[in-house]
C-alpha positions as CSV (number, residue, x, y, z in Angstrom):
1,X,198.1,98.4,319.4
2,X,198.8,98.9,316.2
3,X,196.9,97.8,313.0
4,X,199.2,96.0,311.7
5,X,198.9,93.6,315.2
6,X,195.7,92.5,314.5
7,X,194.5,88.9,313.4
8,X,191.5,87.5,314.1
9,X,190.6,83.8,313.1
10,X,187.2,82.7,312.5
11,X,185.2,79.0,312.6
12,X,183.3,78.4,309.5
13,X,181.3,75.5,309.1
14,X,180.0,76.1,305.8
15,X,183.6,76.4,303.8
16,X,184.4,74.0,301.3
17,X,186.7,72.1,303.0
18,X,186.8,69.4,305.7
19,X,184.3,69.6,308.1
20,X,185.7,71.7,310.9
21,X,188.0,74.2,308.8
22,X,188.8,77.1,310.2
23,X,188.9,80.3,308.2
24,X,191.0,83.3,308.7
25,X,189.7,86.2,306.7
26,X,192.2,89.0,304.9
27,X,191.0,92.1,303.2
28,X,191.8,90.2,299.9
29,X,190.7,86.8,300.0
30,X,191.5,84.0,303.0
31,X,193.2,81.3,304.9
32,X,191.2,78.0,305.0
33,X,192.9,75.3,307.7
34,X,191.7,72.0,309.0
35,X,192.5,68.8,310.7
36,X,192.1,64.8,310.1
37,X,192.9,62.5,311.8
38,X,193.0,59.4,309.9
39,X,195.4,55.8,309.4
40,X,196.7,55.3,306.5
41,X,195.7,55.5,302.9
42,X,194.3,58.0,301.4
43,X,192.1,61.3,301.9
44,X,190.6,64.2,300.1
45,X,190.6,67.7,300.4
46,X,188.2,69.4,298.1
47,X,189.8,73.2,297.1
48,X,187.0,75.7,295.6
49,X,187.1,77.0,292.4
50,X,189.0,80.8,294.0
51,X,191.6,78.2,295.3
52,X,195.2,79.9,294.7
53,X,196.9,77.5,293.1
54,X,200.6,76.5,294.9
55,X,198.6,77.6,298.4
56,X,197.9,74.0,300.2
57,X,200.4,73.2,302.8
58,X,200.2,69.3,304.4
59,X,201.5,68.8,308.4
60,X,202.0,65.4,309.4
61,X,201.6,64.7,313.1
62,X,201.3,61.6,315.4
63,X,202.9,59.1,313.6
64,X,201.8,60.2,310.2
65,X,203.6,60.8,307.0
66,X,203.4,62.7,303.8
67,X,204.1,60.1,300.9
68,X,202.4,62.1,298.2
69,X,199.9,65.1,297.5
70,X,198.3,66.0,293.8
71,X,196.1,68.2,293.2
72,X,193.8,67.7,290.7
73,X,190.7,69.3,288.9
74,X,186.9,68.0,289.6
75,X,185.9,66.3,286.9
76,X,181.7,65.5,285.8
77,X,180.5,62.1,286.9
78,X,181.3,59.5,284.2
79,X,178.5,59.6,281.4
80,X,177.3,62.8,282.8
81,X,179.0,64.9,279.9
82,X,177.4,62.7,277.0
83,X,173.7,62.4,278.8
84,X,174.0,66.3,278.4
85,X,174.8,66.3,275.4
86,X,172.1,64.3,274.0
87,X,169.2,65.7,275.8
88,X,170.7,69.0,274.0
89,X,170.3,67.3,270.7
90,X,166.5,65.8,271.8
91,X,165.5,69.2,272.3
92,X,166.7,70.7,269.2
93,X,164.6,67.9,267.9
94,X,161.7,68.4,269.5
95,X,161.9,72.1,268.8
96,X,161.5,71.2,265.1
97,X,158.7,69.3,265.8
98,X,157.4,71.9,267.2
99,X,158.0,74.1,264.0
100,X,156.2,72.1,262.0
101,X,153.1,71.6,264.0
102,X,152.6,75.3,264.3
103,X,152.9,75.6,260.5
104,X,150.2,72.4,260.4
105,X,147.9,74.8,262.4
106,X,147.8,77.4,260.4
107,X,147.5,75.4,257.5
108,X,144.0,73.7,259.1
109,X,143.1,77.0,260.8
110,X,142.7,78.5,257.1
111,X,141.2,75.6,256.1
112,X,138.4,75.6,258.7
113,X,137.9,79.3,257.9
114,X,137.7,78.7,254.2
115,X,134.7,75.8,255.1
116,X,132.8,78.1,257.0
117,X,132.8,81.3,254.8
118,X,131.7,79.0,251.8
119,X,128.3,80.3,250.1
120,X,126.4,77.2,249.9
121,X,125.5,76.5,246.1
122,X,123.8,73.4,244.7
123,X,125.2,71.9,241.3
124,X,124.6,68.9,239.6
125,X,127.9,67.5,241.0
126,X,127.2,68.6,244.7
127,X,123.1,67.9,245.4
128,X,124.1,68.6,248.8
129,X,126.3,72.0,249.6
130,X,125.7,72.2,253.1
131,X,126.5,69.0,254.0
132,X,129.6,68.9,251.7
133,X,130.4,72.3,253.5
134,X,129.6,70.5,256.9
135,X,132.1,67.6,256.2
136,X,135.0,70.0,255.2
137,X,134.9,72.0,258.4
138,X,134.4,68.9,260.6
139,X,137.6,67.4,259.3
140,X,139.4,70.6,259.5
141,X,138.7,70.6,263.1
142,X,139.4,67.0,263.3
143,X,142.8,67.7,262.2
144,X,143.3,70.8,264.5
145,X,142.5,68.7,267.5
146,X,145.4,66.2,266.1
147,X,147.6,69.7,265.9
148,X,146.9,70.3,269.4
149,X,147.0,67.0,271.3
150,X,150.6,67.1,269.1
151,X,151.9,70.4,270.1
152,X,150.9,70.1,274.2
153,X,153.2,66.2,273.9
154,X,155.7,68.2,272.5
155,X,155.9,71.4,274.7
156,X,155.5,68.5,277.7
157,X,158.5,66.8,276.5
158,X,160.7,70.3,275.9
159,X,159.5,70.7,279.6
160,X,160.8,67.6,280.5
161,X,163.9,67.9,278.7
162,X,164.5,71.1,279.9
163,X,164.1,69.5,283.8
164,X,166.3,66.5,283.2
165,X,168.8,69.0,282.0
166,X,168.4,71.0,285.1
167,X,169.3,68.1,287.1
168,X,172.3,66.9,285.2
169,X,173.8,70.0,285.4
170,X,173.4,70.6,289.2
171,X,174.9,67.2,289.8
172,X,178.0,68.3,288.7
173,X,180.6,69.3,290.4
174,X,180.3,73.8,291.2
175,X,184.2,73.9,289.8
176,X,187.4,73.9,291.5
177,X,190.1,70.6,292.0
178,X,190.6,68.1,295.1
179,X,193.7,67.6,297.0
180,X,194.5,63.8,297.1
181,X,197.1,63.1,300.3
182,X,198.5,59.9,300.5
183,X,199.4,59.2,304.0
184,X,201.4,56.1,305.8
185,X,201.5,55.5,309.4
186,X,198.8,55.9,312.1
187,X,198.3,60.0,313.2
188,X,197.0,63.0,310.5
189,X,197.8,66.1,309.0
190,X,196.9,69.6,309.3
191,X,196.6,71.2,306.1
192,X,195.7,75.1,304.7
193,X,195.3,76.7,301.9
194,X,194.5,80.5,300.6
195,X,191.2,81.6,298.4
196,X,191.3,84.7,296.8
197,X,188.1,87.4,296.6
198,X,186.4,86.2,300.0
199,X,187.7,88.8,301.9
200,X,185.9,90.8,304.9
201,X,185.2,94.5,304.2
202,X,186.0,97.6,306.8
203,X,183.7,99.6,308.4
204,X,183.9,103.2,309.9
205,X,182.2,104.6,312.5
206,X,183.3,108.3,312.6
207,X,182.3,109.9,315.9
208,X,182.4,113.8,315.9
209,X,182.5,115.7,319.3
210,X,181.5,118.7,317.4
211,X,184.5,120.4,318.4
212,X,188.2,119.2,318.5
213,X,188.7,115.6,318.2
214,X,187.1,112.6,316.3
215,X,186.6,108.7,317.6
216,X,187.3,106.1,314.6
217,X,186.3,102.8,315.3
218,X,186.9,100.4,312.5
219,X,184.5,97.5,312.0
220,X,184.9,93.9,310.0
221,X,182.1,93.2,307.8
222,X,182.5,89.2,306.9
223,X,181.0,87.4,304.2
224,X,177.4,86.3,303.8
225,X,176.8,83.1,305.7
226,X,180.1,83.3,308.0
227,X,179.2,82.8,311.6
228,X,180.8,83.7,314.4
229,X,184.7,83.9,314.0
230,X,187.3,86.6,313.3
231,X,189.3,88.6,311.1
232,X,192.8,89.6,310.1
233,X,192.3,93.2,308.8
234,X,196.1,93.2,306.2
235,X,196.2,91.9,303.0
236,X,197.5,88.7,302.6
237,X,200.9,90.4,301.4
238,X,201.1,92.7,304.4
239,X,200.1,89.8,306.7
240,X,203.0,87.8,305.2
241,X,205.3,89.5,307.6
242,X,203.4,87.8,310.7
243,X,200.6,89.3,313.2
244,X,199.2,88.5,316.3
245,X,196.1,86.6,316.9
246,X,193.4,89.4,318.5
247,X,190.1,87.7,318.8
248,X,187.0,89.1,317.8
249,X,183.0,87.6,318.8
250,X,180.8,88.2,315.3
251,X,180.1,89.6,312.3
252,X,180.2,93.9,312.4
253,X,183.2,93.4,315.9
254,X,185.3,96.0,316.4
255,X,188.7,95.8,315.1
256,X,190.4,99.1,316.0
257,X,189.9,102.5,317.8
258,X,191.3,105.8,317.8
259,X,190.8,109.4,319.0
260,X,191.9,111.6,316.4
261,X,192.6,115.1,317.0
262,X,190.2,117.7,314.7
263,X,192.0,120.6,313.0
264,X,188.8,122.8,311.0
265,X,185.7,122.4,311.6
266,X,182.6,123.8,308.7
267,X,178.8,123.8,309.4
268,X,177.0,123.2,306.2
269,X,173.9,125.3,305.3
270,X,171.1,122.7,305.0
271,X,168.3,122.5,305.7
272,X,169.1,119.4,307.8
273,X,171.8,120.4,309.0
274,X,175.6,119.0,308.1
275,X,179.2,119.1,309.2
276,X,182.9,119.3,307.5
277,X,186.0,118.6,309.3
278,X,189.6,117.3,309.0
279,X,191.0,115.2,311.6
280,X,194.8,113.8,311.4
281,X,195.8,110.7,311.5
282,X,197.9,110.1,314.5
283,X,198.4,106.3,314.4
284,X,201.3,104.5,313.2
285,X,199.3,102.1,310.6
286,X,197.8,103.4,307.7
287,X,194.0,103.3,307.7
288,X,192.6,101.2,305.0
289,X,189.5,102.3,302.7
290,X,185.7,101.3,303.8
291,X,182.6,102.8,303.6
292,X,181.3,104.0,307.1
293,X,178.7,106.2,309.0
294,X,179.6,110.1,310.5
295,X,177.8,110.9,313.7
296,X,177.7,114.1,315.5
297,X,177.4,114.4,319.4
298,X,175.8,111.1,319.0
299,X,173.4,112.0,316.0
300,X,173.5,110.2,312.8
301,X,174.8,112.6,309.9
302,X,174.0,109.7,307.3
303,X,176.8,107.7,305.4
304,X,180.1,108.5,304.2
305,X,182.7,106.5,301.7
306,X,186.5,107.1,303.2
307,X,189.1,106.5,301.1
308,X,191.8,105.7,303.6
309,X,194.7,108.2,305.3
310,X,198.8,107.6,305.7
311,X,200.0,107.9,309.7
312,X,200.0,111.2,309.7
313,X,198.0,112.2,307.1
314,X,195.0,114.9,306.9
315,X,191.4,113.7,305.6
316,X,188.2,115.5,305.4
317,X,184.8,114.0,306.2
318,X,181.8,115.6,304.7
319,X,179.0,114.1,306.2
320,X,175.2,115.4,306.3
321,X,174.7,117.6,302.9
């Protein structure tokens, strides 16, 4: 078949969408669809933040109807924008604080250093130097221990500051809008909508009989954290024009083979051992770029990057040197 046949649809769990969604993965972003089932009244969608905005489509079905859709961005819970706001400004507070107890420290620090290098000296006014001496370096210390019992409540407060802050923030909505669908009658909709950037990537495997023809097999790699599911290997413009669903059992499934006919063939002079050859590409569909792996009568030649070939085109893999 050709390429341009090939869909594959995949079932995601972990999409942010309805519970359910299904996910159809293009080379340049996705399709995410779902189902509810619901009376009337009203429902949410929640779109992520690579929504494409002017994407969501709403089916009614049953006895179901579409009164209204709006689309609107999340917004923080109420108060949570101020609370931020003034643990900011409690900080920044207790950060002066801070400032000023370290200056205190050294202030008593010198102090106590000045009590103990004192020469002991007895004078009419001071019968008693060492106790004098004694006194002065007992309240410098004194005061340090104030400094320090003041500075450890203050970092413990930044820390706690710094925590509440923490929370705040990962309370609040990760970005993106929610599709609000008001619905009459008893039935549902089925609704879908596109993300851009979440898109599977292609993988070669480049098979090399060491003499006269090649074997391509092309490979979807889908995102982190997709489970089983499938793939449509187009862009979402090519894929505009309609495809066929083809499906596919996990991540690394083949999408597409060919046999290739070889037209030079190079050994390279390494020490491990490499190849060069040009095979043509005899398909009708234009193979996309991936990254990939060259093998040679079944050993590994190490990794190559292909940067895609027109029906009918030449390429070259170099693989091994």
């Amino acid at each position: 078949m050709r390429l341009a046949l090939y869909v594959i649809g995949i079932l995601l769990a972990a999409v942010p969408a309805m519970a359910g969604s299904t996910i159809t993965y293009y080379l340049d972003g996705a399709r995410v669809s779902g189902e509810i089932t619901t009376v009337r009244g009203t429902v949410e969608v929640p779109l992520p933040s690579t929504y494409i905005p002017g994407s969501l489509r709403v089916s009614p079905f049953g006895r179901a109807g579409v009164v209204r859709v709006d689309v609107e961005p999340l917004r923080p819970a109420a108060g949570a924008g101020g609370g931020i706001a003034r643990l900011i400004e409690r900080r920044k507070g207790l950060e002066d604080r801070l400032r000023a107890i370290e200056a205190r420290e050294e202030i008593f620090k010198a102090a106590a250093k000045s009590q103990s290098s004192k020469a002991p000296r007895k004078t009419k006014g001071n019968p008693e130097p060492l106790m004098s001496v004694r006194k002065g370096t007992e309240y410098a210390l004194a005061q340090l221990e104030e400094v320090y019992r003041a500075r450890r409540q203050t970092e413990e407060g930044i820390r706690s500051v710094d925590d509440r802050l923490k929370a705040l923030k990962a309370s609040e909505p990760p970005g993106g809008s929610v599709a609000r669908l008001r619905l009459a009658g008893k039935g549902g909709v089925r609704y879908s909508y596109l993300v851009k950037g979440n898109g599977w990537t292609p993988f070669y495997d480049f098979r090399f009989n060491g003499t006269d023809s090649v074997e391509v097999t092309l490979r979807a790699v889908l995102p982190r954290g997709a489970g089983k599911g499938s793939v449509i290997p187009l862009s979402m413009a090519d894929a505009a024009n309609g495809a066929t669903p083809l499906p596919a059992p996990e991540d690394f499934a083949v999408v597409d083979r060919h046999v290739f006919p070889v037209e030079r063939v190079e050994d390279l002079a390494s020490l491990q051992g490499g190849t060069v050859f040009s095979f043509r590409n005899a398909s009708a569909a234009r193979l996309v770029p991936g990254e990939g792996a060259c093998f040679r009568k079944g050993e590994y030649l190490g990794p190559v990057t292909f940067e895609g070939v027109s029906p009918g085109g030449l390429y070259e893999i170099v693989a091994g040197r």
